[in-house]
GUNUVO-338713 format. One line per field, with one value per residue (C-alpha): x, y, z; residue number from 0. Coordinates in Angstrom, 2 decimals. Layout:
N
east	c(X, ...)
north	c(Y, ...)
up	c(Z, ...)
nuba	c(NUM, ...)
# end
This chain:
291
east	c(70.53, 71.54, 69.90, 72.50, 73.56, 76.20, 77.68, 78.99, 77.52, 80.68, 81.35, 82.49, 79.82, 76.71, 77.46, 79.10, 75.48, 73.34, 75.36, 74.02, 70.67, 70.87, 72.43, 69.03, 70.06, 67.86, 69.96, 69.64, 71.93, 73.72, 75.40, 76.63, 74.83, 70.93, 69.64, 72.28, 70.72, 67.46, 68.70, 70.08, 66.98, 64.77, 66.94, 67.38, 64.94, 65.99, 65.58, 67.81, 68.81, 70.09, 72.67, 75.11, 73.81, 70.04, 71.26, 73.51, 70.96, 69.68, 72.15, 74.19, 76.59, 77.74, 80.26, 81.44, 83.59, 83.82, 86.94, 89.72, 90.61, 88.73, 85.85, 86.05, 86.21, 83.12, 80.80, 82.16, 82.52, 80.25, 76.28, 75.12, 78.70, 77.81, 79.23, 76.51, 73.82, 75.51, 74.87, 77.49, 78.07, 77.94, 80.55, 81.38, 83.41, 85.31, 86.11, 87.40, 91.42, 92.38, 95.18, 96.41, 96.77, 93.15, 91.94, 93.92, 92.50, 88.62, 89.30, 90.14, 86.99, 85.08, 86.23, 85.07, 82.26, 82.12, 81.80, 84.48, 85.78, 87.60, 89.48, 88.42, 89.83, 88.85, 91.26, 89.59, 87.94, 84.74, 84.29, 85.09, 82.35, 79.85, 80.62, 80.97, 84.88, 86.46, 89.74, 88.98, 91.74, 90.84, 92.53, 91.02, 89.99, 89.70, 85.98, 85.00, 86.32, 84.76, 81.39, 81.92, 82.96, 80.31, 78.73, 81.61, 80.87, 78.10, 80.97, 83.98, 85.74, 88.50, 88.23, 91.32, 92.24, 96.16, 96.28, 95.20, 94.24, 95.89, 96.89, 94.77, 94.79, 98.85, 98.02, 96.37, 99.16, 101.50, 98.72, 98.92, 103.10, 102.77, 100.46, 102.77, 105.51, 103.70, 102.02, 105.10, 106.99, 103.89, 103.41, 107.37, 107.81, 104.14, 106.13, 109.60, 107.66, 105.77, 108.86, 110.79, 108.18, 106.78, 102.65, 101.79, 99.51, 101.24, 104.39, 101.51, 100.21, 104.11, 104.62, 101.79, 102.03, 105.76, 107.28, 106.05, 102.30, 100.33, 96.73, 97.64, 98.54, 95.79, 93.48, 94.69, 97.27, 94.33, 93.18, 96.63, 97.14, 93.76, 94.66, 91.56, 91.55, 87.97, 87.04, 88.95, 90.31, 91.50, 94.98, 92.98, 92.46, 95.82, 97.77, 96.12, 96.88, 100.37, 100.55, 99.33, 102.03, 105.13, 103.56, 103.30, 107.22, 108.34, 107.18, 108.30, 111.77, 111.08, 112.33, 109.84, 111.87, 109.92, 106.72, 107.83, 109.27, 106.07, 103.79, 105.58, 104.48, 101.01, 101.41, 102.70, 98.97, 97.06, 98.63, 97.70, 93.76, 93.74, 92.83, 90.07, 91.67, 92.52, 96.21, 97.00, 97.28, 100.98, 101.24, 99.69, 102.38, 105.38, 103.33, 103.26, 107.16, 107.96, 105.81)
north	c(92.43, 94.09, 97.45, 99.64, 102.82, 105.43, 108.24, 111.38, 112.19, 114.56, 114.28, 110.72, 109.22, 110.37, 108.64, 105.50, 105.66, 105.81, 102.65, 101.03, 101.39, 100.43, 97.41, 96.86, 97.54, 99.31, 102.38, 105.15, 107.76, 110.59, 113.51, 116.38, 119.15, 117.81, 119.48, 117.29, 113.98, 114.97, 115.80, 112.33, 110.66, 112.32, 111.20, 107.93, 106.84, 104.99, 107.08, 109.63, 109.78, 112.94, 110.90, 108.26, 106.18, 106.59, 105.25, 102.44, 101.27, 97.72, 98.01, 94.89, 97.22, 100.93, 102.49, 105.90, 108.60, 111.75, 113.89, 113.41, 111.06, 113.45, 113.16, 109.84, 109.39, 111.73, 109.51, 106.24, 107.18, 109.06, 108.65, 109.74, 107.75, 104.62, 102.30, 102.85, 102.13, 99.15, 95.31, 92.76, 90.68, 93.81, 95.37, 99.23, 99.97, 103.15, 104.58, 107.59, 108.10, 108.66, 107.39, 103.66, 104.59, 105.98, 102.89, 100.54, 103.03, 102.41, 98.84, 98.52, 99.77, 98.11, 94.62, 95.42, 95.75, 92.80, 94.70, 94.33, 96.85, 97.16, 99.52, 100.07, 103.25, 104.52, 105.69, 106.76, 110.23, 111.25, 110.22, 106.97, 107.00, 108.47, 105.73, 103.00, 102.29, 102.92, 100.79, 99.69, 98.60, 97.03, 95.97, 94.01, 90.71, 88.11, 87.38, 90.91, 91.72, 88.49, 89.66, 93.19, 92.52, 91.54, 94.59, 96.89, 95.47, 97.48, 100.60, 99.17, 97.82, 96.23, 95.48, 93.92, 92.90, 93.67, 92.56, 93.10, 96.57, 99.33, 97.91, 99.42, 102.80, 102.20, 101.13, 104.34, 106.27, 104.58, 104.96, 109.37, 109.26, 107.54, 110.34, 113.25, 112.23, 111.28, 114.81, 116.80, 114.83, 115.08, 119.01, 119.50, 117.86, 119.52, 122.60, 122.25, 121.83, 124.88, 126.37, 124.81, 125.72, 122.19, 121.63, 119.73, 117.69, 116.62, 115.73, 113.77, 111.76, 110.72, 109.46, 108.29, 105.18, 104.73, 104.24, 107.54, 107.19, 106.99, 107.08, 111.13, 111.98, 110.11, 111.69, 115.07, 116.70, 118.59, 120.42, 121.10, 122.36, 124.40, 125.83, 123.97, 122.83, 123.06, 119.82, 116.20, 115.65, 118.83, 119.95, 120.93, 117.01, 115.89, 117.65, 116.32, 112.60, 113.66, 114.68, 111.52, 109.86, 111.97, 111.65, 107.51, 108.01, 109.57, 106.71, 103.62, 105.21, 105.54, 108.20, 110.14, 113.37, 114.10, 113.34, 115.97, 118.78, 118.05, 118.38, 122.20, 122.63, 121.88, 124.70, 127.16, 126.26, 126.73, 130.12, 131.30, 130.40, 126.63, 124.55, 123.50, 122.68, 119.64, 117.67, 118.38, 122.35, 121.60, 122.76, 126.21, 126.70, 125.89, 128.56, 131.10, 131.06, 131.22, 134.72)
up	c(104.43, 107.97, 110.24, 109.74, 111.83, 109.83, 111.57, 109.76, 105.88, 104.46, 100.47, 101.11, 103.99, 102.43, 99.14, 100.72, 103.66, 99.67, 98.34, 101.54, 100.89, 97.22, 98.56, 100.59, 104.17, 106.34, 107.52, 110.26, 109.77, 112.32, 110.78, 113.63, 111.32, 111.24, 108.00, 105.83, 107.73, 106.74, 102.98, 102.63, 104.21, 101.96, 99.20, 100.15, 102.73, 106.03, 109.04, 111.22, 114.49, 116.67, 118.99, 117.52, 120.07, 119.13, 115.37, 116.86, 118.69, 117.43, 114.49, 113.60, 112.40, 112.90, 110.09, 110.46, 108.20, 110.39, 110.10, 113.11, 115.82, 118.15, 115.99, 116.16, 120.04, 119.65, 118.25, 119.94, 123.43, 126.13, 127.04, 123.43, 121.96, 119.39, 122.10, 124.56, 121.98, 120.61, 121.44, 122.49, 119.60, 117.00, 114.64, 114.60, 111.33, 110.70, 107.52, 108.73, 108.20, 112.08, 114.05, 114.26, 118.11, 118.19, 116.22, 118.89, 122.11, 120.45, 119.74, 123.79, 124.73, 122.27, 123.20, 126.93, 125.64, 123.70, 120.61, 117.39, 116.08, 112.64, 111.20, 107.54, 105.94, 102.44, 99.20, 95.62, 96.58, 96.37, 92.74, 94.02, 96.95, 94.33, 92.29, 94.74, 93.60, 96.80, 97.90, 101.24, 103.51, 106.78, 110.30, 113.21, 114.23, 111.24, 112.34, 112.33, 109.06, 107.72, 108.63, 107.55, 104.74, 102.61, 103.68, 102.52, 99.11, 98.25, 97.86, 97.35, 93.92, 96.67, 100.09, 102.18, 105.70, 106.24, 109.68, 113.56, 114.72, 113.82, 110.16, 108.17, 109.20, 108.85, 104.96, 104.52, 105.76, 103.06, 100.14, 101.51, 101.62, 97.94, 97.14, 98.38, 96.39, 93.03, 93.37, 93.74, 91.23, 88.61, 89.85, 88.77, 85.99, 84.47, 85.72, 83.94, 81.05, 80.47, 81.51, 78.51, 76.09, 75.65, 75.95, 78.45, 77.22, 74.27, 77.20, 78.94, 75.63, 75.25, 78.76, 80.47, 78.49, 80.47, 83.54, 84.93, 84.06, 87.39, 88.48, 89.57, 85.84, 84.17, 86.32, 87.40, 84.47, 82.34, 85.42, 86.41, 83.32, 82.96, 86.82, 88.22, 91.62, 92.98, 93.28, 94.73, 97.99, 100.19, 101.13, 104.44, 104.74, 103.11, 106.04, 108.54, 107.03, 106.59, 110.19, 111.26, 109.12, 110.09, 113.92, 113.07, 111.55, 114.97, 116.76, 114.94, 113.51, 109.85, 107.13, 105.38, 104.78, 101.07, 103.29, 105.69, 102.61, 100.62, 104.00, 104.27, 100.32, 101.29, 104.11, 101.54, 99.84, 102.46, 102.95, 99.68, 100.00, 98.94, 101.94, 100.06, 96.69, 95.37, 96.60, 92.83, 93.49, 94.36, 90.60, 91.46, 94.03, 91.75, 89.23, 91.68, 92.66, 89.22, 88.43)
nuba	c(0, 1, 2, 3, 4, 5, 6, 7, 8, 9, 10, 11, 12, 13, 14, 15, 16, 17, 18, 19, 20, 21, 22, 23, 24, 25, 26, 27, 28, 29, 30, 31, 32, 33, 34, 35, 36, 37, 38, 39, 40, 41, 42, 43, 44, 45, 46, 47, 48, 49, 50, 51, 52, 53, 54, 55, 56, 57, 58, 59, 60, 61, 62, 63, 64, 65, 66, 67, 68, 69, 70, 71, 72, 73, 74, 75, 76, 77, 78, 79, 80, 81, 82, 83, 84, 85, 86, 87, 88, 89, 90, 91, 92, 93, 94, 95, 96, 97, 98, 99, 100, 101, 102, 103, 104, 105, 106, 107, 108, 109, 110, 111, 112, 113, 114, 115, 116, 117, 118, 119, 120, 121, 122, 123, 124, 125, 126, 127, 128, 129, 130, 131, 132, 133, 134, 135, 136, 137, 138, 139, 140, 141, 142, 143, 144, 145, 146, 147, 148, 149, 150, 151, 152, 153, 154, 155, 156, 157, 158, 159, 160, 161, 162, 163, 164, 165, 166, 167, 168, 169, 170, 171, 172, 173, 174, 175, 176, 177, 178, 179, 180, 181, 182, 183, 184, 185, 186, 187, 188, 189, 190, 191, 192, 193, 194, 195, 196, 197, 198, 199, 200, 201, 202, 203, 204, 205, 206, 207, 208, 209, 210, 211, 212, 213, 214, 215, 216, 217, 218, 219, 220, 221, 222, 223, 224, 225, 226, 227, 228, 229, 230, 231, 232, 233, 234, 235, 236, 237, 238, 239, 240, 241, 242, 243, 244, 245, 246, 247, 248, 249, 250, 251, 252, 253, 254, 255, 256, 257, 258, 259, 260, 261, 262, 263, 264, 265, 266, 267, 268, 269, 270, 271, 272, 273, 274, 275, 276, 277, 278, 279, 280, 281, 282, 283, 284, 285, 286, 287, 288, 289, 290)
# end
């Protein structure tokens, strides 16, 4: 058991900050808006802090799942940052999906400091934070990750270290351009389909079980179907991980031209009020061309 700081409570940081506690680690927690802070401390205990350096301070570790590399230098850096509250010899964690330059920039300054500094983003929603399922994949120093590790446990079904700084946040980027793609593909053939007359969920019964089942049609074809897209992770959020990926792409040569057509699909969402809905409401776009 470790005194724990966590910085930023959104769908997926107040869950994973719970899973903490359960786990019996004593936990202070920041969150930019103070009234959800003092929700999750009066549903979990711990204590709050109104600085990320007032809930670093005398924390073994600090974790943190805010929304943007900006937000991220936000908490870290400055007189009220994480850094200035944190000891030498302590481990700041970040599960938010940023940058691998931001990650490598933060790492920098951490190691001056002689803190570590691991990169540690999340896949599997906020079902999977609820639920403390998440996929956890992890860059940084070996000794780091070893230590945070065990820690990471008490929300993760699968936790992994791909490599030095930077690697993790680059595994997250693949896990978003696998997403794009399955989601269009899913999203058109759901949509040829019900344009051939077929039912949908009798075409799902008969392939799932194939070579085109996928985590994205076992999970997502009913409210596809049913035109539901309130809940699961936001095109809002998916753009700005396919930005960073198309960005990443410019920089180290590689290809991602569905990445960059299915990125312009998710624009054509937003546009028609769905920022908020779920990656899957690539289906409600194909619906609406065809009216």
């Amino acid at each position: 058991m470790a005194k724990l700081a966590f910085l930023g409570l959104g769908v997926m940081g107040y869950p994973m900050a719970g899973h903490l506690v359960k786990a019996g680690h004593e936990v202070c927690v920041y969150n930019r808006t103070a009234a959800k802070a003092e929700k999750w401390v009066a549903e979990h205990g711990g204590a709050m802090a109104a600085t990320p350096r007032e809930a670093a301070q005398g924390a073994e570790f600090v974790l943190s799942c805010v929304g943007n590399d900006d937000d991220l230098r936000g908490v870290c850096l400055g007189d009220d940052g994480a850094f200035a509250g944190m000891s030498a010899g302590s481990v700041f964690v970040d599960h938010t999906t940023v940058s691998a330059s931001v990650t490598r920039e933060l790492y920098a300054v951490a190691k001056d400091a002689e803190i570590s500094f691991v990169d540690a983003p999340v896949s599997g929603g906020q079902a999977g934070a609820e639920n403390g399922q998440l996929v956890v994949m992890c860059g940084g120093d070996e000794d780091a990750y070893n230590r945070a590790a065990p820690m990471i446990d008490a929300f993760a079904k699968l936790c992994k270290r791909l490599g030095e700084t930077g690697a993790g946040q680059i595994c997250k980027s693949v896990n978003q351009i696998c997403i794009a793609g399955l989601m269009q593909g899913l999203s058109e053939g759901l949509h040829f389909a019900e344009k051939a007359g077929l039912d949908g969920r009798e075409v799902v019964e008969v392939i799932a079980g194939g070579a085109a089942g996928s985590w994205q049609m076992q999970n997502r074809f009913e409210t596809m179907l049913d035109g539901h897209f309130e809940h699961g992770f936001a095109t809002d959020w998916m753009r700005k991980d396919l930005a960073i990926c198309l960005q990443t792409a410019e920089e180290n040569g590689a290809s991602l031209p569905v990445t960059a057509l299915v990125d312009q699909f998710y624009k054509d969402v937003q546009n028609m009020g769905g920022g908020r809905w779920d990656t899957s409401s690539l289906f409600a776009r194909l619906r609406k061309l065809a009216d």
